[in-house]
C-alpha positions in Angstrom: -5.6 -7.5 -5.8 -5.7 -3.7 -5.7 -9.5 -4.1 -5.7 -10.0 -6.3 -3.3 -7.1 -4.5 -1.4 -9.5 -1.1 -1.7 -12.6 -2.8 -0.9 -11.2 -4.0 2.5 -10.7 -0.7 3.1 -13.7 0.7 2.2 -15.9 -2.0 4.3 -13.3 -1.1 6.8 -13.8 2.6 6.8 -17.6 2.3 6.9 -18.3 -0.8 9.3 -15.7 -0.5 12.1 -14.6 3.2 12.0 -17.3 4.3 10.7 -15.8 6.9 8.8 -17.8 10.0 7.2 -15.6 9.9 4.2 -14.9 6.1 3.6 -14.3 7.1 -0.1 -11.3 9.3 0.4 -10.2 7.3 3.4 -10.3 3.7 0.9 -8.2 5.5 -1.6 -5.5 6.8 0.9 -5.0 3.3 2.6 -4.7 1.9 -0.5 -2.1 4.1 -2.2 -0.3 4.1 1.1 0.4 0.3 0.4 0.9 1.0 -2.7 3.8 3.4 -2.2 5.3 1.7 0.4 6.0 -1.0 -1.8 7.8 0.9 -4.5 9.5 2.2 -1.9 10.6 -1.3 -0.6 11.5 -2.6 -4.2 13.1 0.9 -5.2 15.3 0.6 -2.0 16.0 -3.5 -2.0 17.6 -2.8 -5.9 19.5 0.2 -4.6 20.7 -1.7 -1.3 21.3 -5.0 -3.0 22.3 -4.2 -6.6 24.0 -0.7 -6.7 25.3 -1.5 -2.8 24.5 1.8 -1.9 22.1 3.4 0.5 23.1 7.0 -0.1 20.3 7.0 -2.8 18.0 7.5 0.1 15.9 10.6 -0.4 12.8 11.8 1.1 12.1 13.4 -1.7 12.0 10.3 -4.1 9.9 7.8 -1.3 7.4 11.4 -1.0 6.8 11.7 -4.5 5.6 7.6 -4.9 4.0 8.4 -2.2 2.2 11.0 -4.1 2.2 9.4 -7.5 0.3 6.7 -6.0 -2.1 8.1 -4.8 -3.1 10.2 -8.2 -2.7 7.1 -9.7 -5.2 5.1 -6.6 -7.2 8.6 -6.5 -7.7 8.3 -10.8 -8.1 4.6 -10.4 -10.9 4.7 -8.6 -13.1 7.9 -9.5 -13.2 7.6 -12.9 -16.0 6.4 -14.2 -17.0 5.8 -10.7 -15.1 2.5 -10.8 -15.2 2.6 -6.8 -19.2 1.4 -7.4 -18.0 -1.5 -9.5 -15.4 -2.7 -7.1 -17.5 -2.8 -4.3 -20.6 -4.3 -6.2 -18.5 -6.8 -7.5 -16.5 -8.1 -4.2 -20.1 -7.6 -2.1 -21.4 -10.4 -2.8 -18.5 -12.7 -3.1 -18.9 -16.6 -1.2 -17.1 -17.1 1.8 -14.9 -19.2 0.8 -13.0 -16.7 -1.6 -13.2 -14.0 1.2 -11.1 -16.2 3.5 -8.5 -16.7 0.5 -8.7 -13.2 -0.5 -8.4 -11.9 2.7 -5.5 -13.9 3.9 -4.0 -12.9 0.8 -4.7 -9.4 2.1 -3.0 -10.2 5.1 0.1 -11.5 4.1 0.7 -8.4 1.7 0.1 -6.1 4.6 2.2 -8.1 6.7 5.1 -8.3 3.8 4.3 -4.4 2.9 5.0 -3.7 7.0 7.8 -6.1 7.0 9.8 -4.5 4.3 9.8 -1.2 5.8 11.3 -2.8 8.8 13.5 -4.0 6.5 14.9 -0.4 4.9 14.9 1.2 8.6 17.3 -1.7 9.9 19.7 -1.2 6.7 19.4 2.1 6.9 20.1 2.3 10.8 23.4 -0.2 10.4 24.4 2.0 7.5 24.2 5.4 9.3 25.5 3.9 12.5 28.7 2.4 10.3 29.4 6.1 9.0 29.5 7.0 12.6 
């Protein structure tokens, strides 16, 4: 999924932006989803398990932030695996696109509704302390 996640991005970055450094650009969109998904499961355990929001740092949702992107960044570069990925996915039947890309769609709709997620417990939790 991370693939097919990056190479969305990368057709993305060079067909409709038209970006002059799709590479880079790929890499950051993916880790982005990346880390905002630890983030979401690193705060739902906190929020639901330990019933406790105070656990909420900057600090710890920057540095998955960060760590996935090495990791996305490392992923991709060596060995040039970026070429593989986007051989292997460019000439993929229509058929598995659609499934692939609603797949696609559904993760970044899931990704976008989690973070919702944190700011409205985080919100009702501040507000309660008020």
């Amino acid at each position: 999924m991370i693939d097919y996640l990056f190479y969305r991005m990368y057709y993305w970055n060079t067909k409709v932006v038209r970006d002059l450094t799709p590479l880079f650009s790929a890499i950051l969109c993916t880790s982005i989803f990346i880390g905002l998904n630890i983030i979401a499961i690193y705060n739902f355990y906190f929020f639901y398990f330990e019933n406790d929001l105070s656990f909420l740092s900057r600090y710890i949702d920057l540095s998955f932030g960060i760590l996935s992107f090495v990791f996305c960044f490392y992923y991709f570069k060596k060995n040039d695996r970026y070429r593989e990925v986007l051989t292997k996915y460019k000439n993929i039947s229509e058929e598995e696109k659609i499934k692939k890309d609603i797949f696609i769609v559904l993760y970044i709709m899931v990704t976008m509704g989690s973070m919702i997620w944190i700011a409205i417990e985080l919100r009702k939790e501040i507000i309660g302390h008020l």
